[in-house]
N, C-alpha and C positions, 0 to 999 in steps of 0.2 A: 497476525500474519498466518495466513494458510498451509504456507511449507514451513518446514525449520531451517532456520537462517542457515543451518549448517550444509544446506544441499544450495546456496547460491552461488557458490564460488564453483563447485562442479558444472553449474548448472550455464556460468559463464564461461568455464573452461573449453567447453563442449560447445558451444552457439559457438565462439569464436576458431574453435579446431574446425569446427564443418565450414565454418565461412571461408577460411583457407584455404582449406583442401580443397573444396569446388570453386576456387580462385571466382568467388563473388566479392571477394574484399582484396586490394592491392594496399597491406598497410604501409603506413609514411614510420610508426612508432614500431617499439620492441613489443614482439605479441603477448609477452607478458605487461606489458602496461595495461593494453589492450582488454585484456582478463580482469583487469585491475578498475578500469572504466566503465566497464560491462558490470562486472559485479557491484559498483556502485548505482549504476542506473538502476538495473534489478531491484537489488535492496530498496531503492527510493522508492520503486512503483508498488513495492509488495508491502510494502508499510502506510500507504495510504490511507488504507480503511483502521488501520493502528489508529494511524493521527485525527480521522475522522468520528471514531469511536471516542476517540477520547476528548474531542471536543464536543460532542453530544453528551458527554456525561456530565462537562462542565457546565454546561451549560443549565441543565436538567437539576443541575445543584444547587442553581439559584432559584428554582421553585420548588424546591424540596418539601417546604412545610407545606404549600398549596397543594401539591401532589398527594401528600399524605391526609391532609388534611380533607382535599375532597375525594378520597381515596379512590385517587386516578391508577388507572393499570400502567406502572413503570415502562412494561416493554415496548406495551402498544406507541405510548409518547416518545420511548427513546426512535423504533422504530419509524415513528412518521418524522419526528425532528430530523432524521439521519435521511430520509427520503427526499426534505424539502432541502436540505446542502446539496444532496448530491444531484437533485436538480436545478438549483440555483449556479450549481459552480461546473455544473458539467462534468463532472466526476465518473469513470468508467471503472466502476469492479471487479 
């Protein structure tokens, strides 16, 4: 993740205070839910590339002896593996 988890819950407090206050949002829920919803989405979109890395390494693990073996460059492979997901599934970082 790029920020620290610790600034998402501000970081949702804030998108949903300004959404208020310039009554672009008419909420139906408690604006603390709200915050609560927000901050889940957030988190889910900022952990993306988390879960995408981590499935390129898994992946990468299963040819491990080959990689080392033809002593392929790690990064470059993680790198292009990680490029062909994110263009297979349409992934925005």
């Amino acid at each position: 993740m790029r920020i620290p988890r610790s600034w998402v819950r501000p970081m949702a407090r804030r998108i949903i205070g300004d959404l208020l206050k310039k009554h672009y949002i008419e909420p139906k829920i408690p604006e603390e839910e709200l915050v609560d919803l927000t901050h889940d989405i957030l988190l889910d979109e900022l952990l993306v590339e988390d879960r995408l890395n981590e499935e390129v390494r898994e992946i990468l693990k299963k040819y491990e002896s080959e990689i080392e073996g033809k002593r392929l460059d790690y990064k470059t492979l993680f790198d292009m593996t990680k490029r062909k997901l994110v263009k297979e599934r349409n992934i925005i970082l």
